[in-house]
ZAMARGU-4260 file (C-alpha; in steps of 0.2 Angstrom, whole numbers, plus 5000, padded with zeros to 4 digits):
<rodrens>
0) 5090/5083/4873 | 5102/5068/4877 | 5115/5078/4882 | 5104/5089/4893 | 5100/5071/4901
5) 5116/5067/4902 | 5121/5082/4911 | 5109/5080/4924 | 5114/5063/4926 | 5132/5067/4928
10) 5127/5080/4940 | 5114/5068/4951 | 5131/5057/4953 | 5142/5071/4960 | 5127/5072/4971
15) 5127/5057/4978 | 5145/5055/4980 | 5146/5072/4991 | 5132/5064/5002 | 5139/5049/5005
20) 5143/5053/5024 | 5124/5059/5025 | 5115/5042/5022 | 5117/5032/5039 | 5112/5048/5046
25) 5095/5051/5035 | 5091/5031/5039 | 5095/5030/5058 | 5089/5049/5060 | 5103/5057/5066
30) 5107/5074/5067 | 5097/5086/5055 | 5087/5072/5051 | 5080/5069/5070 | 5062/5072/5067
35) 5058/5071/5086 | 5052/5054/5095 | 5031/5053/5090 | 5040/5056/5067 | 5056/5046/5072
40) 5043/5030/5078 | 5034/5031/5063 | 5048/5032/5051 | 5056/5014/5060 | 5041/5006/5060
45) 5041/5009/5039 | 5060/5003/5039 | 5055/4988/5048 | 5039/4985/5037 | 5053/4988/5022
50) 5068/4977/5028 | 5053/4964/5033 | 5048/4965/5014 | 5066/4962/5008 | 5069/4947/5020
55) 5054/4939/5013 | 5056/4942/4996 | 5074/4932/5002 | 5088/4933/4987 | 5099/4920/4984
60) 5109/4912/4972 | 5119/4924/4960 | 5113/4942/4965 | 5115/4960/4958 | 5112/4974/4968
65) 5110/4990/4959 | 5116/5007/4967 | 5120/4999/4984 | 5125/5012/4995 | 5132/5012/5010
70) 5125/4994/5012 | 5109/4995/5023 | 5102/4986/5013 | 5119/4976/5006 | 5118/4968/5024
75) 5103/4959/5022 | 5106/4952/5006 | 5124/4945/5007 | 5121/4932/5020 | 5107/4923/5008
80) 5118/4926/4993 | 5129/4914/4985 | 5137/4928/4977 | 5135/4945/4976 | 5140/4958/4966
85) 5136/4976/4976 | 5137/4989/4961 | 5136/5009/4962 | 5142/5022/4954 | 5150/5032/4967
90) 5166/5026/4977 | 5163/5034/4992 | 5147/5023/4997 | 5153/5008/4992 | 5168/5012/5003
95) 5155/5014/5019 | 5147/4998/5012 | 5163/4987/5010 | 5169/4992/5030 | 5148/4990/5036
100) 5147/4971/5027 | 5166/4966/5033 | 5178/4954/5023 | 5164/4941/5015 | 5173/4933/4999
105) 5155/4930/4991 | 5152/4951/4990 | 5162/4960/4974 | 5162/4980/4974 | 5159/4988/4958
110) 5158/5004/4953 | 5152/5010/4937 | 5137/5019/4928 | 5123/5009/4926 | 5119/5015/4910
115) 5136/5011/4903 | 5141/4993/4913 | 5137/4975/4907 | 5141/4961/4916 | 5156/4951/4911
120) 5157/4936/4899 | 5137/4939/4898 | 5134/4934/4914 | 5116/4933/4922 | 5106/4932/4939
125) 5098/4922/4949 | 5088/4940/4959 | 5093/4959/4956 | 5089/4974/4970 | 5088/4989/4969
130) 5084/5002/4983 | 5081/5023/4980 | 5088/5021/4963 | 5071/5020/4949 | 5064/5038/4955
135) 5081/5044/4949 | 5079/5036/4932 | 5076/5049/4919 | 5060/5043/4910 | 5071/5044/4893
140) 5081/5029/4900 | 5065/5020/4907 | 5064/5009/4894 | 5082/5006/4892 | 5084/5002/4910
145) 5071/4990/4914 | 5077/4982/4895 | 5096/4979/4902 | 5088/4971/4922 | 5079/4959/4908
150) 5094/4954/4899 | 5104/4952/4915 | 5093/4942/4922 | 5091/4922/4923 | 5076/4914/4915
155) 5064/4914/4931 | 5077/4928/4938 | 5066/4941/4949 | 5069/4959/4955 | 5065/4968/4971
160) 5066/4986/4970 | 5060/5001/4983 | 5059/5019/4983 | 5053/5034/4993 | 5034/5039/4992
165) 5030/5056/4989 | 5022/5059/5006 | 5038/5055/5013 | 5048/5063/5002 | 5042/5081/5007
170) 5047/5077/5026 | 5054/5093/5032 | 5070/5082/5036 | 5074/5080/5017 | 5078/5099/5014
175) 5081/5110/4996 | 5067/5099/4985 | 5063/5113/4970 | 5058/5110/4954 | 5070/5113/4939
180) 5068/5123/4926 | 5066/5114/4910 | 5062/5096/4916 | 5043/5091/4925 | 5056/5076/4934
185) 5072/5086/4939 | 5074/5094/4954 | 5085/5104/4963 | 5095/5097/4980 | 5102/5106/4992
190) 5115/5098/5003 | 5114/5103/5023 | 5131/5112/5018 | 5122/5123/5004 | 5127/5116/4990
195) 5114/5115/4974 | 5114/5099/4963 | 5101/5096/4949 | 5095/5078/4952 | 5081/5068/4944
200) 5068/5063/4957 | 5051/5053/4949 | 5037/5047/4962 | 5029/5031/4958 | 5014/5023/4966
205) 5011/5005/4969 | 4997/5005/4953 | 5011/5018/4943 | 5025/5005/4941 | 5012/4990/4938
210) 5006/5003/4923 | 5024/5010/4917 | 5031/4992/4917 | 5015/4981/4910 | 5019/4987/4892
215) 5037/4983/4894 | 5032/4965/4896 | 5036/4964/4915 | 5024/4956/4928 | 5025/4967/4945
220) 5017/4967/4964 | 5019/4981/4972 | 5014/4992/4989 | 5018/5004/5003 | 5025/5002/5020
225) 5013/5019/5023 | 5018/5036/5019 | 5037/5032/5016 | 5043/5018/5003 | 5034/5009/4990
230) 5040/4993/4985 | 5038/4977/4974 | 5044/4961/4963 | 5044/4962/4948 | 5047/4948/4935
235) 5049/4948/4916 | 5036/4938/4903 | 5052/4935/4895 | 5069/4935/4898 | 5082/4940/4881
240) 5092/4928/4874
</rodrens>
């Protein structure tokens, strides 16, 4: 079983590198993603509920920032941060995200596989964000991963994560969702190019997370912009040693 997880995994990574050029598009609605004016309205109106949400919850301090992207999100976080360490595990994105976010000394690129990177010399933070990245943890590694955020965070550290909805995420813009043989959470992907990747894709709501995470010792708030992202803080009832 772990290395059939593994494999999707690996596979979900090539993914996301191949679509690195398609993200700007999917966010601004450009291209194959135009969903006409009266879909296009709704959907910025949710991106500004969501980047509201993220300027409120206001990170500062020393910050991680988990699967960052092409830095959409990267943007709104390094001018309140101290420093900022912007990690993902493809190259390509974080090579949109280091020309969108410009020469600030306080941002360091990494990339690396989340399941496999640890901070140097133990180091800790003050707040860590994570966009679209849970519905892609496997929900073999959902312990695991919400135990490493705790042990790299701060005491009193906080995180802000966000991800798609599911009434979003079956927009006819988002093309080649399929379930996967095998697995209830993988799914196929198709790229606008035709290519087929097996990804994991998980849908919480607001009341899922609060129930997933409550027995892993993590106090959360979470809600909706609408019908596209669901988001929230969490905090844990303890931070590791």
């Amino acid at each position: 079983m772990n290395d059939d997880i593994d494999r999707i995994l690996q596979e979900q990574a090539h993914y996301y590198e191949a679509r690195a050029s398609e993200y700007d598009d999917v966010w601004y609605r450009r291209g194959p993603f135009d969903m006409g004016p009266e879909a296009n309205a709704r959907w910025f109106e949710e991106v500004a509920r969501l980047e509201a949400a993220i300027d409120e919850f206001d990170a500062s301090g020393d910050v991680l920032e988990l699967a960052a992207g092409t830095g959409l999100i990267t943007r709104r976080i390094a001018p309140r941060a101290t420093s900022l360490i912007a990690m993902d595990a493809s190259a390509s994105v974080l090579e949109i995200n280091r020309a969108r976010i410009g020469d600030d000394p306080s941002v360091e690129y990494i990339q690396a596989d989340i399941y496999e990177w640890e901070p140097p010399g133990g180091r800790r933070f003050d707040e860590i964000v994570f966009t679209f990245l849970l519905s892609h943890v496997p929900p073999q590694r959902f312990a695991e991963f919400w135990a490493r955020i705790a042990r790299w965070l701060k005491p009193d550290g906080r995180v802000f994560f966000a991800d798609d909805r599911h009434e979003g995420e079956t927009r006819p813009s988002n093309p080649g969702i399929q379930a996967s043989e095998g697995h209830d959470f993988a799914h196929v992907r198709q790229l606008h190019d035709g290519r087929e990747f097996t990804i994991v894709k998980i849908f919480y709501t607001p009341e899922g997370i609060v129930e997933e995470l409550a027995p892993l010792g993590w106090h959360v708030d979470a809600a909706t912009t609408g019908d596209e992202f669901v988001y929230g803080v969490a905090t844990p009832s303890a931070t590791s040693d």
